[in-house]
N, C-alpha and C positions, 0 to 999 in steps of 0.2 A: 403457386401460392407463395410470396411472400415471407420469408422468416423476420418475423420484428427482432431488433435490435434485443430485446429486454429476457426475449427467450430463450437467445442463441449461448451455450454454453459459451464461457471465457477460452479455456483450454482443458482438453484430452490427454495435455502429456505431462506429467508431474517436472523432467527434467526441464521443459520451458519452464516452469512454475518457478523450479529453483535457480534457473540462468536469472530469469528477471529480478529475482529478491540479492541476489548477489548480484547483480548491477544496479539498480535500488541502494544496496547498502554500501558500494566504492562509491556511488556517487554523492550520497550523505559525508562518507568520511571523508569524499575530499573538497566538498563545501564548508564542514569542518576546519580541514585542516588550512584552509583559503580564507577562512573568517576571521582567524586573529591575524593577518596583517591588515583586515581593514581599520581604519583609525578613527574608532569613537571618538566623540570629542568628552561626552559626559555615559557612562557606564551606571545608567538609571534604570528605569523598569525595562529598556528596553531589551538586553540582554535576556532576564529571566520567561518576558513573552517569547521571543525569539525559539527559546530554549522548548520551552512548553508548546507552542506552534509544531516545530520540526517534532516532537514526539507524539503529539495526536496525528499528525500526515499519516508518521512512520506506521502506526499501528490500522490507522486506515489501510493503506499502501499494501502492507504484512495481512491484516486478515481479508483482503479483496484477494492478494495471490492465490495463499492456501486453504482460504474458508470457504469463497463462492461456491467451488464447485458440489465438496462434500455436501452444501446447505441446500443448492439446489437440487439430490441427489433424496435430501433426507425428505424435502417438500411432496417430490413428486412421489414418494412412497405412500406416504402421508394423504395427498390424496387420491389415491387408490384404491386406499383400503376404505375409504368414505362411501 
């Protein structure tokens, strides 16, 4: 049988969990750090979406690492006891 995509735990090992979020986060800060030499011409709204964009990712990004697994963990208890 088949394991669908949708079922298959992310990851079993916490330390993967925290390599990926610490490579996740050098690679934010060095898109960062590589941002301001690029040369806006006008410094408008686009900046502050930019800014707002890369912080909804991050926290997507952050609670998929560390929250999938806990949530799937808390569901299947959940229904068990049904």
């Amino acid at each position: 049988m088949a394991v669908s995509m949708y079922n298959h735990p992310m990851t079993q090992n916490p330390l993967y969990n925290a390599v990926l979020a610490a490579g996740y986060i050098v690679l934010v800060a060095l898109i960062m750090n590589y941002a301001h030499q690029v040369n806006v011409p006008e410094q408008g709204i686009l900046i502050p979406v930019t800014v707002l964009s890369l912080f909804v990712l991050s926290a997507a990004v952050m609670g998929f690492i560390f929250l999938y697994q806990p949530v799937q963990i808390c569901e299947l208890r959940n229904s068990l006891h049904c």
